[in-house]
PAGU-35446 format. One record per residue (C-alpha): residue number from 1; x, y, z. Coordinates in nm, 2 decimals. Example, Ala and Ser with C-alpha at 12.3 -4.5 7.8 and 13.67 -1.06 7.14 Angstrom:
2
<r i="1" u="1.23" v="-0.45" w="0.78"/>
<r i="2" u="1.37" v="-0.11" w="0.71"/>
// end
This chain:
122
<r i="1" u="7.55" v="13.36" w="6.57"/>
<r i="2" u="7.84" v="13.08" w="6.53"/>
<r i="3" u="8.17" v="13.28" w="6.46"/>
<r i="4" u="8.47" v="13.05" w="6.34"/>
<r i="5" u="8.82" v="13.14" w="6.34"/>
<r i="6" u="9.14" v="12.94" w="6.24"/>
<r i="7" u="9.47" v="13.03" w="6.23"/>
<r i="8" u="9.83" v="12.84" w="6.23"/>
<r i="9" u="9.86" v="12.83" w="5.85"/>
<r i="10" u="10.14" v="12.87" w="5.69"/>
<r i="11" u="10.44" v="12.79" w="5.38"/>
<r i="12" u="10.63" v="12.49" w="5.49"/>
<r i="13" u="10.91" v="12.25" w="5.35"/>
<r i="14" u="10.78" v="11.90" w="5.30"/>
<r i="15" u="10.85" v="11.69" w="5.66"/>
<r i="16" u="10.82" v="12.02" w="5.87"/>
<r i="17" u="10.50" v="12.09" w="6.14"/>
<r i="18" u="10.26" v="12.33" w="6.16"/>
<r i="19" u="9.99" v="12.35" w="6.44"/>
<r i="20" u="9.67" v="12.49" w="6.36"/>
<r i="21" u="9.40" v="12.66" w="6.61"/>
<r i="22" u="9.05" v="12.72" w="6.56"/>
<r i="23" u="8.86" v="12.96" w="6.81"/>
<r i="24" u="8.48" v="12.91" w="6.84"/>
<r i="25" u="8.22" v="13.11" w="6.97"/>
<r i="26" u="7.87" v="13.23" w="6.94"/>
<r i="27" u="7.75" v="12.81" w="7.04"/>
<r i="28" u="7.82" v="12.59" w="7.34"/>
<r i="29" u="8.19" v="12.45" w="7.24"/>
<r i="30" u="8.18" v="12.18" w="7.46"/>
<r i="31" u="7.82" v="12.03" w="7.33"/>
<r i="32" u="7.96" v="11.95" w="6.99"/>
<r i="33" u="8.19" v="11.76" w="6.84"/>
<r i="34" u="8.46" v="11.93" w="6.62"/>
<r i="35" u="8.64" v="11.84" w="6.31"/>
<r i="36" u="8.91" v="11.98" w="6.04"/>
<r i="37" u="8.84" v="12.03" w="5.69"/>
<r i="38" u="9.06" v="12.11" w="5.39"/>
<r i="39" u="8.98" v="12.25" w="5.02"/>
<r i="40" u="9.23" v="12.28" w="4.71"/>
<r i="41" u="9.06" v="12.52" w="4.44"/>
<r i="42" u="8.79" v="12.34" w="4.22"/>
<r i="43" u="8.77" v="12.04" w="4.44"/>
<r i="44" u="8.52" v="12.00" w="4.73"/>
<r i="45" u="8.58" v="12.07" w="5.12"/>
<r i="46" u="8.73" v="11.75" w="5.24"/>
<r i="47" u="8.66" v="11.62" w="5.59"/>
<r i="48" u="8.97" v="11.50" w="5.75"/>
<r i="49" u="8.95" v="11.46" w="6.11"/>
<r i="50" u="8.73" v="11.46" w="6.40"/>
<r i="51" u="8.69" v="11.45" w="6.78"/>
<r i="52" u="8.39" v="11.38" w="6.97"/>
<r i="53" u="8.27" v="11.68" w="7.25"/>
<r i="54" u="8.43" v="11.56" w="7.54"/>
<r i="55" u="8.76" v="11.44" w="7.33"/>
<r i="56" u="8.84" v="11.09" w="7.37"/>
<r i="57" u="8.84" v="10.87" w="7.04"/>
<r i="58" u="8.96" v="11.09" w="6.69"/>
<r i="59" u="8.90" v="10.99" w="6.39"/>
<r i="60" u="9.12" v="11.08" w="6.06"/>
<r i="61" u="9.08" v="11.03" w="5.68"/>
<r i="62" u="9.31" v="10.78" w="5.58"/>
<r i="63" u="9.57" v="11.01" w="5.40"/>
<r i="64" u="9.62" v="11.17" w="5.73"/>
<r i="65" u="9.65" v="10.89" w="5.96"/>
<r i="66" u="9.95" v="10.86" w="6.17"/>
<r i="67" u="10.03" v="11.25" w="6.08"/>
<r i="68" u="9.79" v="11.47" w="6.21"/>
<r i="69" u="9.64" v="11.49" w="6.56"/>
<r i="70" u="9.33" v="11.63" w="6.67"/>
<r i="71" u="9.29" v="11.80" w="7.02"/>
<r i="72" u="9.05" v="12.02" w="7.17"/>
<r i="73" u="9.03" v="12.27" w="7.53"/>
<r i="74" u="8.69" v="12.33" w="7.61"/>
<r i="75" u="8.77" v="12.59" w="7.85"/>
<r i="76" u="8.95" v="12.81" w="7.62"/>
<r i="77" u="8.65" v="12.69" w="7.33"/>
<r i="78" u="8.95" v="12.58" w="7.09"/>
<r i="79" u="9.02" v="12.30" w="6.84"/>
<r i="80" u="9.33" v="12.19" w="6.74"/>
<r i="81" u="9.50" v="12.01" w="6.44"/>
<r i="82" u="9.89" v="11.92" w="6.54"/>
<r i="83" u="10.01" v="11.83" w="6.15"/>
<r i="84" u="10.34" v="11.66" w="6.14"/>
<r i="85" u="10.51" v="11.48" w="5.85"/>
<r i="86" u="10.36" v="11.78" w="5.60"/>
<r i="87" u="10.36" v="11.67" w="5.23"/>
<r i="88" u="10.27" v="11.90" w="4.96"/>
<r i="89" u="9.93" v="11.66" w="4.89"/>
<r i="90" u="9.88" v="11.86" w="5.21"/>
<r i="91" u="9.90" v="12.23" w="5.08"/>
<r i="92" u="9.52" v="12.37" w="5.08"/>
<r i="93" u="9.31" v="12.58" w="5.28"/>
<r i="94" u="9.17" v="12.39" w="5.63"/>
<r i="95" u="8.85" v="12.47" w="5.79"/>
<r i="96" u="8.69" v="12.41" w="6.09"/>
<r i="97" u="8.34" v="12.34" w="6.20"/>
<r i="98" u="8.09" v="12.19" w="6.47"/>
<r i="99" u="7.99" v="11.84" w="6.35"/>
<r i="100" u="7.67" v="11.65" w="6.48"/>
<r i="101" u="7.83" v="11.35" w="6.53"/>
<r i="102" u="8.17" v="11.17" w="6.42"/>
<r i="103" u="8.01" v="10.84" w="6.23"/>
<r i="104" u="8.13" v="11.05" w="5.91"/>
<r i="105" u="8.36" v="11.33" w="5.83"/>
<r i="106" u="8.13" v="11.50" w="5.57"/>
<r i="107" u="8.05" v="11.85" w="5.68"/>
<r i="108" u="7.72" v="11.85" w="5.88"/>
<r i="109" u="7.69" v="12.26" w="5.92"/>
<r i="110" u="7.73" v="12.53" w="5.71"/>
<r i="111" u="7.94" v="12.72" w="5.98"/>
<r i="112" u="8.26" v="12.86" w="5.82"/>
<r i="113" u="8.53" v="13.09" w="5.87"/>
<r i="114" u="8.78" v="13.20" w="5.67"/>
<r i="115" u="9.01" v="12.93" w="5.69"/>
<r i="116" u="9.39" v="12.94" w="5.71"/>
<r i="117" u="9.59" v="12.86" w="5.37"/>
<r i="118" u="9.86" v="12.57" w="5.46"/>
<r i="119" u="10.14" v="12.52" w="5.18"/>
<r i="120" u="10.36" v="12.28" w="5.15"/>
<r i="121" u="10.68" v="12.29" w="4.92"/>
<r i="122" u="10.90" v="11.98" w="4.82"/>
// end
């Protein structure tokens, strides 16, 4: 059974960092390729960002882009979102989740955890 579980979130002025971590287990980490999702209340999960198995080329959403970096350790089965620049546009709860493949950032499992709630003030 996949087991996700993110953490890093947190209440932030607007320009400040946050790091978030997601710990994956119950699948082979290093097989799949990983992205970050966020969801505000009544609005669907939004895929923002994604890095292949082996790491290598990321891809973002464009209203991340140039903010937010994507990293993964295979030996420790983590994923990584490094979010710098924070905007209140930002403030919502991010996801992880194993991806099939990169091409798009649409959700391709229905593998979820909890999530962790990031908000942003002005």
């Amino acid at each position: 059974q996949v087991h996700v579980a993110e953490s890093g979130g947190g209440s932030v002025q607007a320009g400040d960092s946050l790091t978030l971590s997601c710990i994956v287990s119950g699948m082979t980490f290093e097989n799949y390729p990983m992205g970050w999702f966020r969801q505000i209340p009544g609005k669907e999960r939004e895929g923002i960002s994604c890095i292949p198995s082996s790491g290598g080329s990321t891809y973002y959403t464009d209203s991340v882009k140039g903010r937010f970096t994507i990293s993964r350790d295979n030996a420790k089965n983590t994923l990584y979102l490094q979010m710098d620049n924070l905007k209140p546009e930002d403030t919502a709860m991010y996801y992880c989740a194993p991806k099939k493949a990169c091409v798009i950032l649409a959700p391709d499992f229905n593998y979820w955890g909890r999530g962790t709630q990031v908000t942003v003030t002005s």
